[in-house]
N, C-alpha and C positions, 0 to 999 in steps of 0.2 A: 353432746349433740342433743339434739332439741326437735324443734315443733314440726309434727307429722301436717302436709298440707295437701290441696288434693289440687284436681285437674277439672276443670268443667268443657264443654267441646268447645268455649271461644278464648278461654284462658287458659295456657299448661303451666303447671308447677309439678316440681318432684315429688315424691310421696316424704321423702324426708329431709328438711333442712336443719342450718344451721339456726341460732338465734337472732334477730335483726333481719331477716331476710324473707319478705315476704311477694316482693315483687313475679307476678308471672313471667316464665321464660319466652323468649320469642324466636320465632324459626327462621334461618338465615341460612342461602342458600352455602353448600362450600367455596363457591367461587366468591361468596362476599367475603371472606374469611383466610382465602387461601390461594395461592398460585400455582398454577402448576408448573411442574420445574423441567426443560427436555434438555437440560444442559447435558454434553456428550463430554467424556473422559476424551477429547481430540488429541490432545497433548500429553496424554499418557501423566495426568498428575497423579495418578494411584495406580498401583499395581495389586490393590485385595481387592477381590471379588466377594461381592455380599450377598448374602440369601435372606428369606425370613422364616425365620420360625415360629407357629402360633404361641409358640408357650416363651422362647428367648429373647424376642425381636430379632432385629440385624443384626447377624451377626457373619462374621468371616467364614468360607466358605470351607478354607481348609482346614480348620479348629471343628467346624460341625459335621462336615463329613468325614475328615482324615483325608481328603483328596476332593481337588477342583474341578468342577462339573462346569466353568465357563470357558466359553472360548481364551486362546491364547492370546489372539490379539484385543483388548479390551477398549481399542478406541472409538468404537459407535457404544458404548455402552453410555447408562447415565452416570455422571459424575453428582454422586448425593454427599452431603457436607453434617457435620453434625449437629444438630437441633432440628433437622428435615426430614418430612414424612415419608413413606414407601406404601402403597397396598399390592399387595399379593392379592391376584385372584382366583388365586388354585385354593380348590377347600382341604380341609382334612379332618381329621375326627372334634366332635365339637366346636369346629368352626364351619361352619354349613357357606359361611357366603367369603370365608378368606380374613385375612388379617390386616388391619394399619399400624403400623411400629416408626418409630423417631429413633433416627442414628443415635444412640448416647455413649456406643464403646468406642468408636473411633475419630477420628478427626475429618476424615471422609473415607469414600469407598465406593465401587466400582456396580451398578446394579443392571442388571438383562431391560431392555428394553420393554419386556414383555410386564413390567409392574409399572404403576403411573405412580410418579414422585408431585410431591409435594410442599409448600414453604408458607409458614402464618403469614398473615398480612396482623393480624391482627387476636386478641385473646392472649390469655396466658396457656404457657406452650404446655406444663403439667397439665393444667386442666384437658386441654385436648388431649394428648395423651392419656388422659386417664377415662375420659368421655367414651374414643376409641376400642379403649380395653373393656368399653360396661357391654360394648357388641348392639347398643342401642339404634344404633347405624344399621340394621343389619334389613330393617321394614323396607326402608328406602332400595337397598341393592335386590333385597327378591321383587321390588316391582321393575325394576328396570332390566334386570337379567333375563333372559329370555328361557323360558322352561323347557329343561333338557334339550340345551347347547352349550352343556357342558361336555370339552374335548379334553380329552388326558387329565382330567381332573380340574382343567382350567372353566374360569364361569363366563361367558360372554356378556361383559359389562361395559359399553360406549365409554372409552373417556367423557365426552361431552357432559353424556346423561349423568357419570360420575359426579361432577363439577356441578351439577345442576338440584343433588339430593338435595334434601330440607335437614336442617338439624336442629332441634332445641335446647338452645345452651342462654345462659343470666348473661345479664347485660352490665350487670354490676361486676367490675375484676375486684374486687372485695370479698367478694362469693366466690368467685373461681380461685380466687388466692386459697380460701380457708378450706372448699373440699380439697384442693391439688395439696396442700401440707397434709392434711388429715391423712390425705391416700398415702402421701409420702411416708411420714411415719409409721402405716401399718406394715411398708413396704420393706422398710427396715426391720421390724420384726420379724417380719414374714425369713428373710436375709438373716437376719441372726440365727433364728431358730435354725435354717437351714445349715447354717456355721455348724452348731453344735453339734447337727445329728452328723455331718463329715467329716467333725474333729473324732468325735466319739468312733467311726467305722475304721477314719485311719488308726484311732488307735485300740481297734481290737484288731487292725489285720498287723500292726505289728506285735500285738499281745500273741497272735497266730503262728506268728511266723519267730518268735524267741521262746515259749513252749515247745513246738513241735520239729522244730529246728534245730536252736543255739542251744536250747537246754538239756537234748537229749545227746548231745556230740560229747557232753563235759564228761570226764573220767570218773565222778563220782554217780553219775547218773545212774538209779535202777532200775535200768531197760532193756531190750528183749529185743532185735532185729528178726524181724518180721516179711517174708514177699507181701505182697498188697492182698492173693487169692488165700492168705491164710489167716487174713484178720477179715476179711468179708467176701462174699459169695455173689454174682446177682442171680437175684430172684426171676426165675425161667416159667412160672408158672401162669397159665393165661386163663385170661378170666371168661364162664362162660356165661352167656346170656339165657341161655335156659336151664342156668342152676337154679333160678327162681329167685337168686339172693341180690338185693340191690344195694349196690357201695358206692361212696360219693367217689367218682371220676375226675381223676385232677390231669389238665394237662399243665402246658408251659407256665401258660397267659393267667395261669391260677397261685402260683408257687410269688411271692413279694417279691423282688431284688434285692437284693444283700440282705434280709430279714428274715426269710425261710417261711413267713406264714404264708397259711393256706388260705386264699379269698375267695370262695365260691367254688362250684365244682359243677359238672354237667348231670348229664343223664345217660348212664352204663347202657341201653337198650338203645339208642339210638348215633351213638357214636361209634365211625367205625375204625376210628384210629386207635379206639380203648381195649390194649392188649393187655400188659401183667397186669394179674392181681398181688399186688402187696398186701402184707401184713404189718400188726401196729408193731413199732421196733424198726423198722427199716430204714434206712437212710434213702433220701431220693434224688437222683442228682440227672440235673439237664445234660445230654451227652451231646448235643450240639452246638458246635463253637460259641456262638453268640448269646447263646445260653448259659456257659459253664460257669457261671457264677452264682444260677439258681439251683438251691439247694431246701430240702425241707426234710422234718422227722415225722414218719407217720408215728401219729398219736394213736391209731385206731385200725382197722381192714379197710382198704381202698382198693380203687384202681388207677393207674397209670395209661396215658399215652403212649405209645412208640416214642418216642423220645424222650421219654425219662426211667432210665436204666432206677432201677430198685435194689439197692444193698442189703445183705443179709446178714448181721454182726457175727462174729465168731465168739469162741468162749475167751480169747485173749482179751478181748474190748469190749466194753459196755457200748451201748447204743447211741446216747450224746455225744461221747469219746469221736466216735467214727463221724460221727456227722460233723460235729468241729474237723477231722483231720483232711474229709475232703475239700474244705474250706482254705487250706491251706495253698499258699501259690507252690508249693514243691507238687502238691498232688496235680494242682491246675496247669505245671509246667509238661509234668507229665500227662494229663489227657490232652492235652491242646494238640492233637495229631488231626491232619489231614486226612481222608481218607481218597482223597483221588477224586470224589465225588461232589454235585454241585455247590453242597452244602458241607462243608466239613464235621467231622465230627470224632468222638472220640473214641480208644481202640482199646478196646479190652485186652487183645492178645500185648499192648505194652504197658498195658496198668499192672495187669497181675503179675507181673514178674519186679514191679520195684521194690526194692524194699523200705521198710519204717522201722524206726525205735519207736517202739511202745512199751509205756512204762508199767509197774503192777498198777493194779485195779485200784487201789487207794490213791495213790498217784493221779490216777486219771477221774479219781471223783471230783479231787481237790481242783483241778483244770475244770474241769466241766460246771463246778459252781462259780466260778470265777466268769467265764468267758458266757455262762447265763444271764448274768445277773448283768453284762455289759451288753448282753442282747434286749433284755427288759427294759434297760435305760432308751436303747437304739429306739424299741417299739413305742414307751410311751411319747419317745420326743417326736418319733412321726407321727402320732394322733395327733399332739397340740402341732403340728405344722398341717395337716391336711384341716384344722379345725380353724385356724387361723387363717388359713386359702379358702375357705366355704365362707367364710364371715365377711372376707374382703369381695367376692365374687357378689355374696348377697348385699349388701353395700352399695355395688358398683349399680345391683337392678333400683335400688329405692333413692338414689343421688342421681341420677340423671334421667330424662326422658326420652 
C-alpha cells in the first residue's frame, strides 16, 4: 500500500491510497446509490427472524439469543435477501449512532420493521460494506438525528433524511475492487487467527476434562478422593476501607473469559460492592451463572466484588492445581445451581460436599505446567488477534472518508 494523500475543503481524498489512484472522491447522495427495500415476508417465504449485531452483522435471532424475541406471526416483517443492507438504529457500546450490515449468512430472512433495509443500485457491494464498517457515515446520522430523542435506546433517524445523507466513496470500481480485497484478506486473518485461539480452548477444555476426569477413574491412578471443602475454603474475610491499605479491586467485567487475566481494576474506597479481601494464592471464581466460566489466580492481595467467591487452597492442592480444577465442566456442572433468585447463581452448601481425585503434588505440578503453557499459547494468540482488529479498525479511519 502506498501514497499517503490529503483532502483540501473543495476536493476529498483519503489519507491513504493505493498506487495509481489519485483521483478525488466525490459525495453521492445514498439514494443515488441505493434503494430502499419495504418488501414484506406476505407469503411467509422465511421463517428466521434476523437481528443485528454491531460486532456479527445479521444474523439469526435464535443462534444469538438462544430464543426469539420476534413476533410469531412474521408476515408484515421485511423480507431481506442476501447481498442487502439493514441499519439498526438502536446504539450500543461503541456504536453511538447504530449499525449497517449486509445479509451474507443466509439466503434471506425475516427483519422488524423498525430497521430501514436497503439494495445497491450501483458500486461494489465489498466496498460498501466495508465503507459501512469504517463508521465514516456516522457525521451525517448525528446531524439528522434529533438530540436526545433517543427512546429504549433507539435514535430518531427520518428514513427520508437517511436516504438523503452524503457519502464520499471513488468513482473508479478499480479502487473499490482493490480496498474491498485488501479488507477481505485482512478479514480472513483476522478468521483465522480467531480459528486458532478456539481450536486451542477447545483443546485444553478437553485436555480439562481427560486429566481431572478420565485419568484420575483408571486403576493405576495415584489419587486421593477428596469433598470439594477439604481441598479449598472460601475466603470470608472483608475488606476494610479504613485499614488505610489500598488493593487493586477486581470485579466481573475485570477477570478475561476463558483466559483468567486480570484487566484493570477499580478503586477499594469508592466501591461499594467491594467486599472480600483476597489473598495472593487464591483462586477466584465468578459465582454467578453467566459468569461461571470467569475464573482468575490472585498473583498478589486484592479485593473482590460480591460476586466473586475467593478460594483458599488446602495443603492437599497447590494453587494452579485448583484453579485449573474449577475450570473443569464437572466442577461447573456442579456450581450451575439455581438459587430461586433473579439471577442465578452458585451454592456453596452443594460445592462443598462433592467430591475430587486429587492426585500427589508431583502429579499436579506435571498438570499444571502442561495446561500453563496452553494458557500462554491461548494469551499470546489473543494479542496478535486484538492487534490485528486495531490495525484493521485503524485502516478502515485512513481508507475511506
Amino acid at each position: 500500500m502506498a501514497n499517503v494523500s490529503s483532502s483540501n475543503g473543495l476536493e476529498k481524498r483519503p489519507k491513504l491510497r493505493f498506487p495509481g489512484f489519485d483521483e478525488p472522491w466525490r459525495a453521492e447522495r445514498l439514494s443515488d446509490f441505493a434503494d430502499r427495500i419495504t418488501r414484506k415476508n406476505s407469503k411467509n417465504e422465511t421463517d428466521l427472524p434476523l437481528t443485528i449485531s454491531s460486532k456479527d452483522g445479521l444474523v439469526d435471532q435464535v443462534s444469538y439469543f438462544n430464543k426469539t424475541v420476534a413476533s410469531k406471526d412474521m408476515s408484515g416483517y421485511y423480507l431481506l435477501k442476501n447481498g442487502e443492507f439493514a441499519y439498526n438504529k438502536s446504539y450500543s457500546v461503541g456504536y453511538d449512532f447504530g449499525s449497517i450490515k449486509r445479509l451474507d449468512r443466509y439466503r434471506m430472512g425475516a427483519l422488524s420493521t423498525l430497521y430501514i433495509c436497503f439494495v445497491l443500485k450501483r458500486h461494489e457491494s465489498d466496498f460498501i460494506k466495508a465503507y459501512f464498517d469504517s463508521l465514516k457515515w456516522y457525521r451525517e446520522i448525528y446531524m439528522i438525528s434529533a438530540e436526545g430523542a433517543r427512546n429504549h435506546g433507539l435514535l430518531n433517524v427520518p428514513t427520508e433524511e437517511f436516504f438523503d445523507t452524503k457519502h464520499y466513496l471513488p468513482e473508479n470500481t478499480d479502487e473499490q475492487r482493490k480496498i474491498a480485497n485488501f479488507l477481505i484478506a485482512i478479514d480472513k486473518r483476522i478468521a483465522a487467527q480467531q480459528s486458532l485461539i478456539d481450536n486451542l480452548k477447545k483443546y485444553k477444555r478437553g485436555l480439562l476434562s481427560y486429566v481431572f476426569e478420565e485419568m484420575t477413574l483408571s486403576d493405576d491412578a495415584d489419587s486421593t478422593t477428596y469433598h470439594f471443602s477439604e481441598i479449598a475454603q472460601r475466603r470470608k474475610e472483608k475488606y476494610s476501607p479504613d485499614s488505610g491499605v489500598e488493593y487493586p479491586c477486581i470485579e466481573l467485567e475485570h477477570i478475561e473469559q476463558g483466559t483468567g487475566r486480570l484487566l484493570g481494576s477499580v478503586s477499594s474506597t469508592t466501591q461499594s460492592s467491594i467486599k472480600t479481601a483476597a489473598r495472593s494464592g487464591d483462586v477466584l471464581f465468578g459465582k454467578l451463572r453467566p459468569y461461571l466460566r470467569k475464573f482468575a489466580f490472585a498473583e498478589q492481595d486484592i479485593v473482590c466484588s460480591s460476586e466473586i467467591w475467593a478460594f483458599i487452597p488446602s495443603e492437599y492442592v497447590i494453587p494452579q492445581y485448583l484453579y485449573y480444577l474449577v475450570q473443569t465442566e464437572h466442577f461447573l456442572r456442579v456450581a450451575n445451581i439455581s438459587s430461586g433468585t433473579k439471577m442465578p447463581r452458585a451454592e456453596w452448601a452443594n460445592i462443598e460436599k462433592e467430591p475430587f481425585d486429587i492426585p500427589c503434588i508431583l502429579i499436579q505440578e506435571k498438570i499444571v505446567s502442561i495446561l500453563e503453557a496452553i494458557d500462554k499459547k491461548i494469551c499470546t494468540s489473543g494479542d496478535s488477534l486484538r492487534m490485528l482488529i486495531n490495525f484493521r479498525k485503524g485502516l478502515l479511519q485512513q481508507l475511506f472518508i
